[in-house]
N, C-alpha and C positions, 0 to 999 in steps of 0.2 A: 319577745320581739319588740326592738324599740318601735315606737308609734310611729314615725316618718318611715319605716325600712318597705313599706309598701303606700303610696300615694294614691288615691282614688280622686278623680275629679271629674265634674260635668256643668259646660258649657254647651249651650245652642245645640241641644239635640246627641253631642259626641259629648262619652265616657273615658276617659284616657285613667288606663292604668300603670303604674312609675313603679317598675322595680329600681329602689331607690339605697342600694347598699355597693356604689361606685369603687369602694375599698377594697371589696371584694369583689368582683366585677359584675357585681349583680346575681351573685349566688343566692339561691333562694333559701328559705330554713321552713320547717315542717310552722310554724305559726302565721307565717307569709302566706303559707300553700293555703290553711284553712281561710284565711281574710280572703284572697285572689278567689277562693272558690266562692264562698259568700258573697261577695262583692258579684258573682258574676249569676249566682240565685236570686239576688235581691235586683239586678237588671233587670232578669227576664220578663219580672212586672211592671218597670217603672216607667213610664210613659213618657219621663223625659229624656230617657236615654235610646237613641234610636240605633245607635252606632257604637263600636267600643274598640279604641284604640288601647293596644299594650306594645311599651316600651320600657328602656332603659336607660336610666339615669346618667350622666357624664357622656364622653365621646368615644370610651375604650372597650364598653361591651355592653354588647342587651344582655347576655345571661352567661353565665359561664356552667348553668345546671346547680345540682343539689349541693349546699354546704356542707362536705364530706365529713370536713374536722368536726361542726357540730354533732354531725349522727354519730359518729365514730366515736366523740367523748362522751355523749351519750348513753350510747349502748354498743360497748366495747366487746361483746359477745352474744352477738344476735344469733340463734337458731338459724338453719334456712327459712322454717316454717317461718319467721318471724319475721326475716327479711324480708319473704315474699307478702307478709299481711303488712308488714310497714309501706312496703311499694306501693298494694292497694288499696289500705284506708288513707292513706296519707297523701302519698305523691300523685296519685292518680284522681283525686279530686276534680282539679282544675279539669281535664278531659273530659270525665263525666260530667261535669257543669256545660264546659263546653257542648257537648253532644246534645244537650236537654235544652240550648238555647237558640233560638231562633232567630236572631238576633246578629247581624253580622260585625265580626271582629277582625281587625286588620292590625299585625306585626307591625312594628316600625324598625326596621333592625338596624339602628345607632351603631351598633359594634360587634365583635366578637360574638358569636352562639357558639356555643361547643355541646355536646349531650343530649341532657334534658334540659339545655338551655333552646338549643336547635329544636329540639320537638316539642315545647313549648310555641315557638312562633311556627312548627309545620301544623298542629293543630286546630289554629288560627285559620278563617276564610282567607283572606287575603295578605298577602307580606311584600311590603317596600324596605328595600335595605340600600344606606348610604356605601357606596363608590368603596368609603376605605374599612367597612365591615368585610371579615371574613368569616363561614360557615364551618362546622366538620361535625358528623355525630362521633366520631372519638371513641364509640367506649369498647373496640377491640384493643384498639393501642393501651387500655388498662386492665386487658383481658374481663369485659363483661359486654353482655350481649344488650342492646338496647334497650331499659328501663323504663321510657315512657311517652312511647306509643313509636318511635321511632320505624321498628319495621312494620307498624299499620301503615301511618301516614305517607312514608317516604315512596311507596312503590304506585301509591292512587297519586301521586302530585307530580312525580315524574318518570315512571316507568319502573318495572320491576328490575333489569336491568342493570339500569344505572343505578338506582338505589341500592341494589346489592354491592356494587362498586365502591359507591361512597360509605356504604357500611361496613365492608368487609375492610378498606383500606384505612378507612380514618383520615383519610386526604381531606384539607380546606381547600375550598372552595374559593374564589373572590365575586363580587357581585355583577359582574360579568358573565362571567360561567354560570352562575345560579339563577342569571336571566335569560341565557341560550336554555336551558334544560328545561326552564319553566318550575324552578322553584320558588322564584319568586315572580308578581307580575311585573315592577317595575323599579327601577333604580333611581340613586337621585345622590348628588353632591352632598358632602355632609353637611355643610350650613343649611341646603334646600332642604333636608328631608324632612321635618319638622312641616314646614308650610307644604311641601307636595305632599304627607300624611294627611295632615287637616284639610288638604283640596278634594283629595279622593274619599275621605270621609263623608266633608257638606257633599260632595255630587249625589254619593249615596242617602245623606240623612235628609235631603230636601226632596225628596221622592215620597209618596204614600207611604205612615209605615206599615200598615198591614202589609201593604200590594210587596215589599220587601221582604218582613216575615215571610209570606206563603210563598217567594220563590228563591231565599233559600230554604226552606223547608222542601219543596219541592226536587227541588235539587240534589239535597241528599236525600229522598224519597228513590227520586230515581233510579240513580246510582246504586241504589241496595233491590231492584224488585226487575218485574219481568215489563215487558212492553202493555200490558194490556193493564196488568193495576196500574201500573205509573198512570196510564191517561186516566183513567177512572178517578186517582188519586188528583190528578188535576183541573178535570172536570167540576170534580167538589170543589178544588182551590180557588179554581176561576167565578163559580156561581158565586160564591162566598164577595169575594172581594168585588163583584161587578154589584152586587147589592150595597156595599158600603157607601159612606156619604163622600169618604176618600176620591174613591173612583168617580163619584159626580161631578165633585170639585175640580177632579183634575181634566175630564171632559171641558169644563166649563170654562176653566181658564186657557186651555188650548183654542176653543172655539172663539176666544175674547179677547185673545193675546196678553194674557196678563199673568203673571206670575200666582200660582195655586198657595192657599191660606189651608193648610190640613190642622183636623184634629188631633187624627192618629189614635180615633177609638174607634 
């Protein structure tokens, strides 16, 4: 992996991660995947990064999915058994990172997602995508059934449904449509998307970051259990965070009209 082909940065609280191989339209390679997932273990402690934005490089696409030609010149006679442990030591990484991070992460989708370029940013808490991106997960149109995580994600973000639709046909989408169905939350001009990205990030990163942690933590808590743990589960969440010195501060500065100064320990 050249050293530029994935960009890690953190300003003012916000992570921004650049898939940055524009040539290719931001096709990933198995060395990216390992950095992208390290990159997103080594957040989930680091205390200046409160928020994490993942995008792509140039104006033509956030991802186009896996660099086929690589794996393929690679390993030109993969077993199935072999495929399937390449999908889940390898590509499957970044999900599992994902899932173990508490830590909210929003798409920016610059361009084109196709695949596991699309289920990369459906994995993601939240995704803004510019006016002249288009979506498709694609991979019946090359007879394979969705590689990563695609039929988890797509049927919990917008209905089982529709998801089947866009899975079974491989239809793109425009960021229109993908904003009626609620796959993404919000759209934006493609010169804006950059600053409406970084807007809805600070709104998030200037907030308590525990009090953030524990409700998305809370939230996919939910969503996975019955009525009676979930409150349980939030009961604990709430005690926890009403005891922090977050939550005082931010008392204090609503009570004083002033703008809250957080730790974020």
């Amino acid at each position: 992996m050249a050293d530029d082909d994935l960009l890690w940065s953190v300003r003012d609280g916000v992570g921004t991660i650049t898939l940055n191989r524009p040539e290719s339209r931001n096709a990933f390679t198995f060395p990216m995947i390992r950095r992208w997932a390290q990159i997103l273990r080594d957040a989930k402690t680091d205390d200046d990064v409160r928020v994490i934005v993942l995008t792509g490089a140039g104006d033509k696409a956030f991802c186009s999915g896996v660099d086929l030609s690589a794996i393929s010149n690679a390993n030109p006679d993969l077993t199935p058994l072999q495929r399937k442990q390449q999908l889940h030591d390898e590509i499957h990484r970044v999900a599992l990172a994902l899932e173990d991070l508490d830590k909210p992460v929003i798409a920016s989708i610059n361009g084109v997602a196709v695949g596991a370029g699309l289920d990369m940013a459906l994995m993601c808490d939240l995704r803004i995508m510019s006016v002249s991106a288009r979506v498709s997960e694609g991979y019946v149109k090359v007879g394979l059934t969705p590689g990563d995580g695609g039929a988890y994600y797509l049927p919990r973000i917008v209905g089982t449904a529709k998801a089947l639709e866009l899975l079974l046909t491989g239809d793109f989408i425009d960021a229109h449509e993908a904003l009626r169905i609620g796959l993404v939350n919000r759209i934006a001009e493609p010169e804006n998307l950059q600053a409406e990205t970084l807007r809805l990030a600070r709104s998030i990163a200037d907030h308590p970051p525990i009090t953030v942690r524990m409700i998305k933590r809370a939230t996919y808590q939910s969503a996975n259990t019955d009525l009676r743990t979930a409150l349980d589960l939030i009961s604990s969440h709430f005690a926890v965070v009403a005891a922090t010195e977050d939550a005082a501060e931010a008392l204090r500065a609503m009570q004083e009209k002033r703008t809250p100064h957080y730790r974020g320990r």
